[in-house]
C-alpha positions in Angstrom: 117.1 132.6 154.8 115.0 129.7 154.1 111.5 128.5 155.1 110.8 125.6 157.0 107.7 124.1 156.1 105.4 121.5 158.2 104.0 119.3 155.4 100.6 117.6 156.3 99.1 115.2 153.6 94.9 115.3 153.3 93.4 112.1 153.8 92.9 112.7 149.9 94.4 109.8 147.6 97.8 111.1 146.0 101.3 111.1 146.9 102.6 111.2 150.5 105.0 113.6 151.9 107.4 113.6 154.7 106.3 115.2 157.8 108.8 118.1 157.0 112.0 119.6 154.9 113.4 122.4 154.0 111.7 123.4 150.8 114.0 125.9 149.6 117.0 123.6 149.7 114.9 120.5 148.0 114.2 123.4 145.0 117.8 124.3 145.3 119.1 120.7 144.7 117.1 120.4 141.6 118.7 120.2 138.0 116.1 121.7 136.3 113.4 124.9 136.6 111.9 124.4 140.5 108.8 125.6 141.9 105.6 126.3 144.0 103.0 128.6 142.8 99.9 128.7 145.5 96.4 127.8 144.4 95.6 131.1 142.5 99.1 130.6 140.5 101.2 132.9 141.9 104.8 132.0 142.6 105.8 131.7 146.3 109.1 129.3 145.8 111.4 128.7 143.2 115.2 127.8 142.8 117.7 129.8 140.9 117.7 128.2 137.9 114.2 130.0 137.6 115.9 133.7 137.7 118.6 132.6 135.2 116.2 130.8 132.5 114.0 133.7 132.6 116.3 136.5 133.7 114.1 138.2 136.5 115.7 139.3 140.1 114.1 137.3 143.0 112.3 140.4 143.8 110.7 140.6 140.2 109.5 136.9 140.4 107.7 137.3 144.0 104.0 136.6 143.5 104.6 136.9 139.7 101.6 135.0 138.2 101.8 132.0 135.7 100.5 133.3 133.1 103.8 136.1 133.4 105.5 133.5 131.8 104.1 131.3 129.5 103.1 132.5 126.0 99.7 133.7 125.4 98.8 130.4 123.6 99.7 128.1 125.9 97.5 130.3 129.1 94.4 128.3 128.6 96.3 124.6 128.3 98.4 125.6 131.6 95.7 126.8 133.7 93.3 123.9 133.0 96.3 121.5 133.9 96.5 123.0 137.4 93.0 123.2 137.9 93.0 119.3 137.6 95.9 118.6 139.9 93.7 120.2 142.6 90.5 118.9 141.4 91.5 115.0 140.6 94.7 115.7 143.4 96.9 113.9 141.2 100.3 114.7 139.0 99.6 116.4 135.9 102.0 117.3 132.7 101.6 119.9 130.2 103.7 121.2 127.4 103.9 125.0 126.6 106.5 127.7 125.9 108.1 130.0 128.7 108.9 133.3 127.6 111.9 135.1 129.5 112.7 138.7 130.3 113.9 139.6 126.6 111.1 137.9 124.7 112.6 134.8 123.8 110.3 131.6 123.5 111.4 128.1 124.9 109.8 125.1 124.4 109.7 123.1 128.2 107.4 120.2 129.6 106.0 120.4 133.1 105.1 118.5 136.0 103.6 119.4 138.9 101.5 117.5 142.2 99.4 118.9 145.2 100.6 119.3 149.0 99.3 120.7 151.3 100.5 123.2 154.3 98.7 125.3 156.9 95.5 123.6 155.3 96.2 125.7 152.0 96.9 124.3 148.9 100.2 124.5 146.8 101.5 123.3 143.6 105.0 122.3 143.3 106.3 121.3 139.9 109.3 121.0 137.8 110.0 122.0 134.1 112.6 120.4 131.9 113.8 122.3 128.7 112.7 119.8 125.4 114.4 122.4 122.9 116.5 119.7 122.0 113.9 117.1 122.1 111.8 119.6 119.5 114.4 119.8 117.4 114.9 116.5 116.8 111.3 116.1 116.3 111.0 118.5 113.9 114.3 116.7 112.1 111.6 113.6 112.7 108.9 115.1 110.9 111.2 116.3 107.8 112.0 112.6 107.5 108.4 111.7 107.6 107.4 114.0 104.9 110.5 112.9 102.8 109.3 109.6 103.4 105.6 110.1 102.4 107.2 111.5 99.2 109.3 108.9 98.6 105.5 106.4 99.3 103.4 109.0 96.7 106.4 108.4 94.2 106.5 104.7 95.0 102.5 104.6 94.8 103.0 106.5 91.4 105.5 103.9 90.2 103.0 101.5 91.1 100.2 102.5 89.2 102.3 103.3 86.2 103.2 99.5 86.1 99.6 98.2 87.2 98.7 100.5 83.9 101.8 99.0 81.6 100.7 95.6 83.1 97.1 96.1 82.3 97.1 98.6 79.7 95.5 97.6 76.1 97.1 96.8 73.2 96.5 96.5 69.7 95.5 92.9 70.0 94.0 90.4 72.7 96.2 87.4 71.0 98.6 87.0 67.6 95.7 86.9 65.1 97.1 85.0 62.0 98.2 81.9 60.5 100.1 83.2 57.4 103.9 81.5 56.9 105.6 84.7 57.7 103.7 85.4 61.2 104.3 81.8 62.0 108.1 82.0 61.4 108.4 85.1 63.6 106.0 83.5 66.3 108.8 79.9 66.0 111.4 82.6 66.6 109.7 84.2 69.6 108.7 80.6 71.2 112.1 79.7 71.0 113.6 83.1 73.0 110.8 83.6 75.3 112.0 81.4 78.3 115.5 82.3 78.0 117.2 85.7 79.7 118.8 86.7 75.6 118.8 90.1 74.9 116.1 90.6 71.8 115.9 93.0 68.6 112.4 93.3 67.2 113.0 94.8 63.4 110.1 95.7 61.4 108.0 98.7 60.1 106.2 100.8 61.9 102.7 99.2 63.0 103.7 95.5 62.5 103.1 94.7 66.5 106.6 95.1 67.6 105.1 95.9 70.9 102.6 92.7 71.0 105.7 90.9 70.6 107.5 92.3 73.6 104.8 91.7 75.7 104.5 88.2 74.3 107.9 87.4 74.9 107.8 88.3 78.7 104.7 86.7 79.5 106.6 83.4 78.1 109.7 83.8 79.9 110.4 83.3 83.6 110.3 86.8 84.5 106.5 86.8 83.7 105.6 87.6 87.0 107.8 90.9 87.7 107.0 94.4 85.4 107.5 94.6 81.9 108.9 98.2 81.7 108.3 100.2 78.3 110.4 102.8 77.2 109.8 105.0 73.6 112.7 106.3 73.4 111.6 108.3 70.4 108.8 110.2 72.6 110.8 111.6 74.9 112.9 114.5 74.8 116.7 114.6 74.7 117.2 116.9 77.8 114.6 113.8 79.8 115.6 110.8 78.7 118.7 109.6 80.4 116.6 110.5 83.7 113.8 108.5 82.4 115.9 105.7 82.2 118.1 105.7 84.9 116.6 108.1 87.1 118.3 111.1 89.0 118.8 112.6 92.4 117.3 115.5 94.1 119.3 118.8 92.7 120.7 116.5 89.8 119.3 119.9 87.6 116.8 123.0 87.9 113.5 121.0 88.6 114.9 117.9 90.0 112.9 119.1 93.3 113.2 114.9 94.6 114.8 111.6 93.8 113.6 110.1 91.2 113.6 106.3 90.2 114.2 105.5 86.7 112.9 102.9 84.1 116.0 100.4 84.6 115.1 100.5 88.4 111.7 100.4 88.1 112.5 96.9 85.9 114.9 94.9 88.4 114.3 91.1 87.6 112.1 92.0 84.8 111.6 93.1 81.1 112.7 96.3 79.7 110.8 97.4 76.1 113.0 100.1 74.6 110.9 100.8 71.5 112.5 102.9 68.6 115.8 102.4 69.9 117.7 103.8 67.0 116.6 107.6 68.3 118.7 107.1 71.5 120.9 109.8 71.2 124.6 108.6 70.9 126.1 109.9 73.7 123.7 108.0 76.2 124.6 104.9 74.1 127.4 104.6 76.3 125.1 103.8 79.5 123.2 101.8 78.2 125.9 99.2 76.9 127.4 99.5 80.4 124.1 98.4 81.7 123.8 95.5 79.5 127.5 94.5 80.1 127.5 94.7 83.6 124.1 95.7 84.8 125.2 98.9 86.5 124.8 102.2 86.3 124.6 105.9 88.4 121.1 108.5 88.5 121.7 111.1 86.9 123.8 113.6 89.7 124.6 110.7 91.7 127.6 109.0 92.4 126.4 105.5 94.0 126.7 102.6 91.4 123.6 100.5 91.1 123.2 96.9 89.9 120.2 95.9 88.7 119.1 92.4 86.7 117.3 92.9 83.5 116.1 91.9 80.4 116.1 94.0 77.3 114.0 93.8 74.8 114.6 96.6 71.7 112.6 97.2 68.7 113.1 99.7 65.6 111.7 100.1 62.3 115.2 101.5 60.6 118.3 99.6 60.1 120.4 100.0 62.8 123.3 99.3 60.5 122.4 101.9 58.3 122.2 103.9 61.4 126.0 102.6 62.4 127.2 103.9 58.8 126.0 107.3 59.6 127.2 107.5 62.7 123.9 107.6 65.1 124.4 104.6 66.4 127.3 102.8 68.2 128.5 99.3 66.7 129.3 97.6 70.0 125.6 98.5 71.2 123.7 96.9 68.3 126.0 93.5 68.7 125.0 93.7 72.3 121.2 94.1 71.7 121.2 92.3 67.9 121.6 88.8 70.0 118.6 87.1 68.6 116.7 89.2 66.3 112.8 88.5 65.0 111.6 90.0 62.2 107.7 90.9 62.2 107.0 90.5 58.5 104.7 93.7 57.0 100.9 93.6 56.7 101.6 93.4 52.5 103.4 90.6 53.1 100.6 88.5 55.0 97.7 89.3 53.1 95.6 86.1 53.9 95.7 87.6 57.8 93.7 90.7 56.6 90.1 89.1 57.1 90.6 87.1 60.3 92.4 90.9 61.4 89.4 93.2 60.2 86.5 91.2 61.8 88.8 91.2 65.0 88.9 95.0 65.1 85.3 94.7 63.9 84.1 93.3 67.0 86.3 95.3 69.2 84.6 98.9 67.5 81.3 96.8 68.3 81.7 96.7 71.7 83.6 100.3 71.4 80.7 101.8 70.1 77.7 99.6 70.9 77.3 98.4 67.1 75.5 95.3 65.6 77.9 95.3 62.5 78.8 91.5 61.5 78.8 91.3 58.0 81.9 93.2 56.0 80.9 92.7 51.8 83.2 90.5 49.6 84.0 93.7 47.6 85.2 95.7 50.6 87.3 92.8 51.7 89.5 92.8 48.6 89.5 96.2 48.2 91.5 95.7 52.0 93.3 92.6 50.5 94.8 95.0 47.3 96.3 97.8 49.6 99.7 97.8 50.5 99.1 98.6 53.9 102.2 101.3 54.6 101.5 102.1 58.1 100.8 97.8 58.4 98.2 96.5 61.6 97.6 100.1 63.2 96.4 101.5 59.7 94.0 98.7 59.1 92.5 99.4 62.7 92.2 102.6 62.1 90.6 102.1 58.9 87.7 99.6 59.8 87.0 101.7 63.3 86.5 104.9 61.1 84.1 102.7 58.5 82.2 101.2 62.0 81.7 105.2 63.1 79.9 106.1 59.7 78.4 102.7 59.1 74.4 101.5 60.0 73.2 98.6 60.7 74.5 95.3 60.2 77.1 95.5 57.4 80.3 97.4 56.9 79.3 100.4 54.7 82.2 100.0 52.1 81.0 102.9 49.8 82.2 105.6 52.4 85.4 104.2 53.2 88.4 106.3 52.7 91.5 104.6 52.2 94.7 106.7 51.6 96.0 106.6 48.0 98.1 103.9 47.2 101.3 104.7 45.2 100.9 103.7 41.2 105.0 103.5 40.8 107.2 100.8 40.5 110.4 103.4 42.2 110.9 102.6 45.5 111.9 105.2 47.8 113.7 104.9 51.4 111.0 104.3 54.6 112.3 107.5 55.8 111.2 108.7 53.0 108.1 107.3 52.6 107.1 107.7 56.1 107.5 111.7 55.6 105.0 111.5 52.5 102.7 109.9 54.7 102.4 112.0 57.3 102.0 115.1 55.2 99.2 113.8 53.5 97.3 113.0 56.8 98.4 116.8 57.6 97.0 118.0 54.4 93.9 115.7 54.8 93.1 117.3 58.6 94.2 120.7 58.1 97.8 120.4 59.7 95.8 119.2 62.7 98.1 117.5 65.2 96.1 117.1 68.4 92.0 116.3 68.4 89.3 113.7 68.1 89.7 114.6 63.8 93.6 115.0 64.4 96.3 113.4 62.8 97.4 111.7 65.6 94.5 110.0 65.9 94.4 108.9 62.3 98.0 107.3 63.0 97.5 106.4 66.5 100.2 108.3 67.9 100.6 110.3 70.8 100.6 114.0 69.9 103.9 114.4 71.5 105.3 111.5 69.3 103.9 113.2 66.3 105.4 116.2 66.8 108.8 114.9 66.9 108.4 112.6 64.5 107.5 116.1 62.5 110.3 117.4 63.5 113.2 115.0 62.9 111.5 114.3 59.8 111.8 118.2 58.8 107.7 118.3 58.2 106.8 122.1 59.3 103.0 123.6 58.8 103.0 125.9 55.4 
């Protein structure tokens, strides 16, 4: 049977009802969970979608309470929601979890309005099942999270050019007017404001890098990054994904996408600096980029296209480098299109003074010095060296002479200059470099890493050192 029930709306504002219907077949006719619970929340009414969501018997649910159903957490939401329909006599929706008969949670949204009959209050409502609905916003969130990832990376990228844009360099301008400087400078006016691939040749701390940077502020990319790449710093196992990126999974702690250097420079400048320790089999990419400006992360299998401009430096022949075989032919005709060559310190000797009371002012301001006067003597002892580690040693020499000096002039009595080699031999750079370093090592104590370090003496990164140590064969005693 069925009740009949005589529906009388209050002179309250809220929905009108008909003056009567059969409630139980209205509940029936309903798609979803049906019901009326009186004003204490105690089920009177409910059609049989009810018993077979939750799995009680019609006799089980009679005068079952509200809070038989819904999950602990959720008691305190639902009861203050129909509170308020009676209070403010108005529809109310809540969300909250149902549990059924053999413990199992599911997520529903409810709705439910007033009426009134016999002058007592009820609460009829519905409940749709938003299991679905939750699972797809949980999908939504994933996304959301990826995608804040994918924004933290992006912001990442961001600051690393702002820093590569911004960063500090050995020198605020060119500083020089000797014949060779202004050669190479002729050569780098003349390539700046065309897309040519560029090979910067020259010994190690001749401004290879100032170059690069010059070179892209003259060109018409100037306004996009200028990406820099040493591919000597980084390790084997990380460089291709440095430079073309790789996919989530590509290997054991690729735990997201990453973007590499080549993306990163789309319509801009790429600096790969020490390109002759590229290892030779990721030569291949890279020709493949500069033939056809294309290339696949590292794990992936989408081809990319991207539009740059690559600008290479090395201090070691590549050709030597081709005859040992380290270094493939067709990629050094590719990059070799124009090349500059930054003449050595030794071979620009006039620059020194107009170079050392640059650096001079910058260790000023550095370390809030008055120093402006730097003794004839002292200047030709400078003049006289032969300069093996070029530019970067001199500023390293006149910012160690600012630390120890007082007062207004350079103190030329305490400078230490490395030992310059009384022979007439020469010996290959590679060579030579090794020499070098091993002195600096003697002279610190084999220290690689420190204010006193090495490192610092031949402003390099630690990292850089240590691999430099190790292709070169140096080990500690």
């Amino acid at each position: 049977s069925y009740f009949w029930f005589e529906l009388r709306s209050m002179e309250k504002p809220g929905p009108k009802y008909p003056r009567s219907f059969s409630g139980q077949m209205v509940l029936k006719g309903l798609p979803e969970l049906a019901y009326i619970f009186d004003k204490e929340g105690r089920l009177i009414m409910w059609n049989e979608n009810v018993e077979k969501i939750l799995g009680y018997s019609p006799q089980e649910l009679d005068h079952k309470h509200v809070t038989d159903f819904v999950v602990p957490e959720d008691h305190a939401r639902t009861l203050t929601a129909i509170e308020n329909v009676f209070k403010e006599w108005q529809e109310q929706t809540v969300e909250y979890k149902l549990m059924n008969k053999s413990g199992e949670r599911i997520p529903y949204i409810g709705s439910g309005s007033p009426i009134v009959l016999d002058e007592k209050y009820y609460f009829v409502g519905i409940a749709i099942n938003i299991s679905k609905l939750k699972k797809t916003e949980h999908k939504l969130k994933s996304a959301i999270v990826k995608l804040n990832n994918l924004k933290k990376q992006l912001e990442n990228e961001t600051i690393y050019l702002k820093e590569e844009i911004k960063s500090s360099h050995d020198f605020d301008e060119i500083i020089g007017r000797s014949q060779p400087l202004l050669h190479a400078i002729y050569r780098l006016e003349q390539v700046a404001p065309l897309d040519t691939a560029v090979l910067l040749e020259g010994e190690t701390g001749t401004g290879k890098e100032l170059f690069a940077r010059a070179i892209h502020s003259k060109s018409k990319r100037s306004n996009q990054p200028l990406i820099k790449v040493n591919c000597s710093a980084l390790p084997e196992n990380l460089i291709e994904s440095e430079l073309f990126g790789h996919e989530k999974g590509a290997f054991t702690d690729a735990r997201q996408k990453r973007i590499g250097r080549f993306e990163l420079a789309h319509n801009g400048t790429i600096f790969l600096d020490e390109i002759a320790e590229l290892p030779l089999e990721l030569q291949p990419k890279l020709l493949r980029v500069l033939q056809e400006g294309e290339f696949e992360r590292l794990g992936g299998s989408e081809t990319l296209k991207v539009n740059v401009r690559v600008i290479a430096a090395t201090n070691k022949s590549l050709q030597e480098q081709i005859r040992k075989k380290l270094f493939r032919e067709d990629l050094y005709y590719r990059l070799n299109v124009y090349p500059i060559t930054i003449p050595a310190l030794r071979e620009r000797t006039e620059d020194i003074p107009q170079l050392a009371q640059h650096f001079l002012e910058k260790f000023n301001r550095r370390y809030e010095k008055t120093i402006d006067q730097i003794p004839r003597k002292l200047m030709e002892k400078l003049q006289e060296y032969s300069w093996p580690g070029n530019i970067r040693e001199l500023e390293n020499i006149i910012e160690r002479a600012a630390i120890i000096s007082h007062g207004r002039k350079l103190t030329a009595e305490k400078l230490i200059m490395p030992e310059r080699t009384q022979t007439d031999d020469f010996i290959p750079l590679e060579e030579y470099e090794r020499n070098y370093i091993i002195k600096v090592l003697e002279k610190t104590t084999w220290r690689v890493d420190g204010p006193k370090s090495a490192s610092r003496i031949l402003d390099m990164h630690p990292e850089t050192l240590r691999s430099r140590m190790r292709k070169l064969g140096i080990k500690r005693p």
